[in-house]
Each structure stands twice: as C-alpha cells, then as structure tokens.
Residue, then its C-alpha position, 0 to 999 in steps of 0.5 A: x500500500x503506498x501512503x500519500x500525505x499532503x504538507x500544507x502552508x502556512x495558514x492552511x489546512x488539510x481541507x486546502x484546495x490542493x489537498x481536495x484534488x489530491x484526494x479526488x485523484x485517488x479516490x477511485x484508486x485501492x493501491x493508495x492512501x491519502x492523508x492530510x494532517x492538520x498542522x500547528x503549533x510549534x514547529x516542534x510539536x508540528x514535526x513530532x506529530x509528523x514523526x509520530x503518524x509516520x512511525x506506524x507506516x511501511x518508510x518504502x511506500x511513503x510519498x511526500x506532498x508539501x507546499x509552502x511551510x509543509x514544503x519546508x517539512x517535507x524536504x527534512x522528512x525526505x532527507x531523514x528517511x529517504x522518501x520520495x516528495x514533490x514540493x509546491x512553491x516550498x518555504x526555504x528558510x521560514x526561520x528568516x520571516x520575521x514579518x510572521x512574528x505576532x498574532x495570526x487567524x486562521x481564515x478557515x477555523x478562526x482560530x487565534x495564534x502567535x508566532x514568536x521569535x522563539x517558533x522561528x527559530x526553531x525552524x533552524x533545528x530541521x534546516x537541510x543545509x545540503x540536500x544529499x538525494x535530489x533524485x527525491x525532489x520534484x519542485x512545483x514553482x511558479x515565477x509569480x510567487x508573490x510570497x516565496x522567491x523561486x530561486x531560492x528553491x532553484x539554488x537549495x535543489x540545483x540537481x533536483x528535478x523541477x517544473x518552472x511556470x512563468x507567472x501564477x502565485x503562491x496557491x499555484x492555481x492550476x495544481x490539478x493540472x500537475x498531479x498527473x506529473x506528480x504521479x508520473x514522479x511517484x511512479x503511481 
C-alpha cells in the first residue's frame, strides 16, 4: 500500500484546495492512501506529530506532498528517511520571516495564534543545509510567487528535478493540472 500525505502552508489546512484534488485523484484508486494532517503549533510539536503518524507506516511506500511551510517539512522528512516528495512553491528558510512574528487567524477555523521569535527559530533545528538525494525532489514553482522567491528553491535543489511556470502565485492555481506529473514522479 503506498501512503500519500499532503504538507500544507502556512495558514492552511488539510481541507486546502490542493489537498481536495489530491484526494479526488485517488479516490477511485485501492493501491493508495491519502492523508492530510492538520498542522500547528510549534514547529516542534508540528514535526513530532509528523514523526509520530509516520512511525506506524511501511518508510518504502511513503510519498511526500508539501507546499509552502509543509514544503519546508517535507524536504527534512525526505532527507531523514529517504522518501520520495514533490514540493509546491516550498518555504526555504521560514526561520528568516520575521514579518510572521505576532498574532495570526486562521481564515478557515478562526482560530487565534502567535508566532514568536522563539517558533522561528526553531525552524533552524530541521534546516537541510545540503540536500544529499535530489533524485527525491520534484519542485512545483511558479515565477509569480508573490510570497516565496523561486530561486531560492532553484539554488537549495540545483540537481533536483523541477517544473518552472512563468507567472501564477503562491496557491499555484492550476495544481490539478500537475498531479498527473506528480504521479508520473511517484511512479503511481
């Protein structure tokens, strides 16, 4: 059985556009399992949640979706325990994004949070300074991106393989057009 599991952003939730096509393109398919945890917290409580629900799966049959942030945790997860992942306009470096430090709302849940100096910081314990098996790595990127610079991804994943789409932005608003690709990378 192959376990697909959808990362999202910053602000995002399991019930994320992209995470709806992703269960929709499997949904007729017995061979694959979908998740899409909800993340927040402290990065820290955010990456041992992550290791927790991973604990109890078969590592050879994990496959890794992560966008923006959940990119972020995505390229540590797949550097740690060789999975497979493809990441949509990834956060590089969110431990620099001091313009996230105050209270936040979730649009979708309404729910308050802050972020501190402290969180961002500890976005630097999981930094993957080099990435050792770029054969892992599909990039989604767009050239619009008004949020993340591309490039940075470009330079943190130069071996990697990657579809660049002049313009768009930060949702990447055409994905469902992608998963064919993504499952052409996963080999699905």
């Amino acid at each position: 059985m192959k376990h697909l599991i959808y990362l999202h952003g910053f602000k995002s939730s399991p019930s994320s556009h992209k995470a709806v096509c992703l269960q929709k393109a499997i949904e007729n398919r017995s061979d694959v399992i979908f998740s899409a945890p909800q993340l927040h917290g402290e990065p820290q409580v955010v990456l041992q949640q992550l290791l927790d629900n991973l604990s109890h799966l078969r590592n050879d049959n994990i496959y890794l979706i992560g966008s923006s942030l959940g990119g972020y945790f995505a390229t540590y997860l797949s550097e740690q325990f060789n999975f497979p992942a493809t990441l949509v306009n990834p956060a590089i470096n969110p431990y620099d994004f001091d313009t996230l430090i105050g209270e936040h709302t979730h649009p979708e849940t309404g729910e308050s949070f802050a972020v501190t100096a402290a969180h961002l910081q500890q976005f630097r314990q999981f930094d993957v300074k080099t990435i050792t098996q770029p054969r892992n790595f599909l990039l989604l990127l767009k050239t619009g991106d008004e949020v993340l610079d591309y490039r940075l991804a470009l330079e943190k994943f130069p071996q990697a393989k990657h579809i660049i789409q002049s313009g768009g932005n930060h949702i990447f608003e055409n994905f469902d057009q992608m998963i064919p690709d993504i499952f052409d990378f996963f080999k699905f």
